[in-house]
C-alpha positions as CSV (number, residue, x, y, z in Angstrom):
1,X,36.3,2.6,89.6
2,X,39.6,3.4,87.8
3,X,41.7,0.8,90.7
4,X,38.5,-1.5,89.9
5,X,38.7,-1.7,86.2
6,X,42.7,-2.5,86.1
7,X,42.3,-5.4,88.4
8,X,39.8,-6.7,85.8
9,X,42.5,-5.9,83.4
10,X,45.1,-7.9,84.9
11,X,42.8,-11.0,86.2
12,X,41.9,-10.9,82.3
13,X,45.9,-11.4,80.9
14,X,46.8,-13.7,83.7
15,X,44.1,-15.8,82.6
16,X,44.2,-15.7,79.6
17,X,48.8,-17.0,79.9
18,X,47.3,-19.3,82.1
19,X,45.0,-20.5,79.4
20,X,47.9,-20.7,77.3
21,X,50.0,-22.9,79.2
22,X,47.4,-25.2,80.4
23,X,46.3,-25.6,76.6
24,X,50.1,-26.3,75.3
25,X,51.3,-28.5,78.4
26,X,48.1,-30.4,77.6
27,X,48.4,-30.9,74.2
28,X,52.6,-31.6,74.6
29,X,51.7,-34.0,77.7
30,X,53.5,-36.3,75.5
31,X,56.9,-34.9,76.0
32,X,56.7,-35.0,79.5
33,X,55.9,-38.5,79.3
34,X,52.3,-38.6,80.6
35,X,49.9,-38.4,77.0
36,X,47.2,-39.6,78.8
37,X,47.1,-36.6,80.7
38,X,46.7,-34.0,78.4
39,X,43.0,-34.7,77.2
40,X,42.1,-34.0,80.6
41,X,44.4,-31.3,81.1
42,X,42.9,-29.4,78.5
43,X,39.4,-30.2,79.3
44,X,40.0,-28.6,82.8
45,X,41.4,-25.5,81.2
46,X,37.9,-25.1,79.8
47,X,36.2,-26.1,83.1
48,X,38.3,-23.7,85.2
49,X,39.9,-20.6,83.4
50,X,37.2,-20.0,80.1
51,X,34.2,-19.1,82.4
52,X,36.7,-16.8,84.4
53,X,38.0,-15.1,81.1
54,X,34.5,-15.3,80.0
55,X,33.6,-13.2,83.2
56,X,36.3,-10.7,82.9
57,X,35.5,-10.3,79.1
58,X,31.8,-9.2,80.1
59,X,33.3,-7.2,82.7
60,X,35.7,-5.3,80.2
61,X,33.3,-5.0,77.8
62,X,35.1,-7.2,75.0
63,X,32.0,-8.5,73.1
64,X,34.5,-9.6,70.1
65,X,36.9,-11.4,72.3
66,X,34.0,-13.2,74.1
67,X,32.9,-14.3,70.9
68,X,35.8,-15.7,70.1
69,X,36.3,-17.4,73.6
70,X,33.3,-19.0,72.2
71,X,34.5,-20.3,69.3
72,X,37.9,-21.9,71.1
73,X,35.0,-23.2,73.6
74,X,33.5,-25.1,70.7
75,X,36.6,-26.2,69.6
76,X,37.8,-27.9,72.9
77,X,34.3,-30.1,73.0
78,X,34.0,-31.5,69.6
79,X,32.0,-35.1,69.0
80,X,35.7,-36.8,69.4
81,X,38.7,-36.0,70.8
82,X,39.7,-31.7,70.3
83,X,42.5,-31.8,67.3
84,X,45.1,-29.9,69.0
85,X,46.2,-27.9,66.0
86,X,42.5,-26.4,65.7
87,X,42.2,-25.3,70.0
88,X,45.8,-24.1,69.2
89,X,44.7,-22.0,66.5
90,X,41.8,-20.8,68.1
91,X,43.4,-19.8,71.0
92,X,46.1,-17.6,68.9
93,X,42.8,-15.7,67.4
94,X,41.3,-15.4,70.9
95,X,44.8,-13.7,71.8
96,X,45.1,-11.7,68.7
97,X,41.3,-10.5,69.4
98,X,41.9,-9.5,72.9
99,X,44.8,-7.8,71.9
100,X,43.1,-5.3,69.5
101,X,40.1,-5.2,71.5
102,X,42.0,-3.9,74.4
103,X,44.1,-1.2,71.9
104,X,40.4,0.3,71.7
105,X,41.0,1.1,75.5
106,X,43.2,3.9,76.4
107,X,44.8,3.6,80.2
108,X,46.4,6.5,82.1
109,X,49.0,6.6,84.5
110,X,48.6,7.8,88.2
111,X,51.8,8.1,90.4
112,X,51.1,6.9,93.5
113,X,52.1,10.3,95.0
114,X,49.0,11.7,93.0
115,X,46.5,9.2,93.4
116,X,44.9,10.2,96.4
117,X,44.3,13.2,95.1
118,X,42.6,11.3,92.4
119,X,40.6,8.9,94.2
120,X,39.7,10.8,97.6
121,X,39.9,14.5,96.3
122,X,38.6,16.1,99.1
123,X,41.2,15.0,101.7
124,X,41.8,18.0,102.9
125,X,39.2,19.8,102.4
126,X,37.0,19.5,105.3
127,X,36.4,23.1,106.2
128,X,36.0,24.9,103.1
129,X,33.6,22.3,102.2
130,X,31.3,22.5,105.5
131,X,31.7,26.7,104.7
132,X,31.4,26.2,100.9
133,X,29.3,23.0,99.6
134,X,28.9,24.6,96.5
135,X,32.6,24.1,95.8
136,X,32.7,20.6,96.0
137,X,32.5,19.6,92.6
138,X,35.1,22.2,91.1
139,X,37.6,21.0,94.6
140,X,37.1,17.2,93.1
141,X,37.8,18.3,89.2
142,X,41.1,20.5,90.4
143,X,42.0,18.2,92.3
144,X,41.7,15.5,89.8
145,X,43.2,17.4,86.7
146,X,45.8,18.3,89.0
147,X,47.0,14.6,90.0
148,X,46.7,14.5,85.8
149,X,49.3,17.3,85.2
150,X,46.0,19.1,83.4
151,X,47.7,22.4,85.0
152,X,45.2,24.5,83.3
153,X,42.3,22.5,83.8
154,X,43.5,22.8,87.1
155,X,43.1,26.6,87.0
156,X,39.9,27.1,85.5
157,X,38.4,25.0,88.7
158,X,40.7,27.0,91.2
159,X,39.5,30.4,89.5
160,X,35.8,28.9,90.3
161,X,36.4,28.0,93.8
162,X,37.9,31.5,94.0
163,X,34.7,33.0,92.4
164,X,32.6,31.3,94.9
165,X,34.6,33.3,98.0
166,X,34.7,36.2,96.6
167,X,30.7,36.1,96.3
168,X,30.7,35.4,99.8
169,X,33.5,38.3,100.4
170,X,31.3,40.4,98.7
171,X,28.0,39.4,100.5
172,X,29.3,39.7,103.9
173,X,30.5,44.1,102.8
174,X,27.2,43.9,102.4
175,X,27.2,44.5,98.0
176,X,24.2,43.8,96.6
177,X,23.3,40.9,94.2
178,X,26.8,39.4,94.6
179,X,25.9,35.8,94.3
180,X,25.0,36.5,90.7
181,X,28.4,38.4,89.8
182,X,31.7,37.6,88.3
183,X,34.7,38.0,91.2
184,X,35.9,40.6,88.9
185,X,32.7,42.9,88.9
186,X,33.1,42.4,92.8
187,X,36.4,43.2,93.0
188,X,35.4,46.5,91.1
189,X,32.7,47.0,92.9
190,X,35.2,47.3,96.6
191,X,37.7,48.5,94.6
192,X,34.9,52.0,94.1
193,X,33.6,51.6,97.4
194,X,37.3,52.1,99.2
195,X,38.1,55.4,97.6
């Protein structure tokens, strides 16, 4: 999901330069020596890369920048010819929209030495799980806040895991109820029965 979402990400700002580009060399066609070129040039940019963008927007959840992919749409097919001062101006909007758009979005950082443990947490953990099922969703949250450096967080599903073994600990000395006690009340409880 995570991997899933940055490609959109990326597909988003590489088409969005390439938008750029296509839009500037199209509208300066005339310094290269080809203004007869850059109409077309810019009315493939619309053809080719908006519906992409448009498609990544939706994707991305930027309802604001897709608006405004819609305005520099309308701008690139007025009655005439697009005045390239206007698309230009557009466009800049269209960046400066995305850009604050995507400051509402907050992206962390996995090394690539944790991110296994973030996207396939129970790699490893083949034979508590087949003994333990119950454990499975505090194995994938340790795991997780552990490939986060959320040490703690960490902990606290560790400690729950731990619970869950001593229950069966407990159950297999034969205490009674221990499904429904804390580790420590069973840990008492053997603790009295040794002496």
């Amino acid at each position: 999901m995570i991997s899933d979402f940055v490609a959109k990400f990326f597909f988003f700002g590489d088409a969005l330069s390439m938008l750029e580009r296509t839009l500037w060399y199209g509208f300066n066609a005339d310094k290269a020596g080809i203004p007869e070129v850059g109409f077309m040039i810019a009315q493939g940019s619309q053809n080719r890369l908006i519906p992409d963008i448009e498609t990544e927007c939706q994707k991305l959840g930027l309802s604001m920048t897709l608006h405004a992919i819609g305005e520099l749409r309308r701008t690139l097919n007025p009655a005439g010819t697009p005045n390239p001062a206007a698309v230009l101006s557009r466009l800049e909007t269209l960046k400066f929209t995305a850009a604050n758009e995507l400051k509402q979005h907050y992206f962390l950082y996995v090394s690539s030495s944790n991110a296994s443990h973030f996207v396939t947490p129970l790699n490893g953990w083949t034979d508590v799980v087949a003994r333990f099922p119950t454990m499975i969703e505090d194995i994938e949250e340790a795991e997780k806040c552990n490939s986060l450096a959320r040490s703690t967080a960490a902990v606290f599903h560790l400690m729950r895991m731990m619970e869950i073994g001593v229950q069966a600990f407990g159950n297999a000395l034969g205490l009674v109820g221990t499904p429904h006690k804390t580790w420590g009340a069973i840990s008492n409880e053997i603790g009295r029965s040794n002496r």
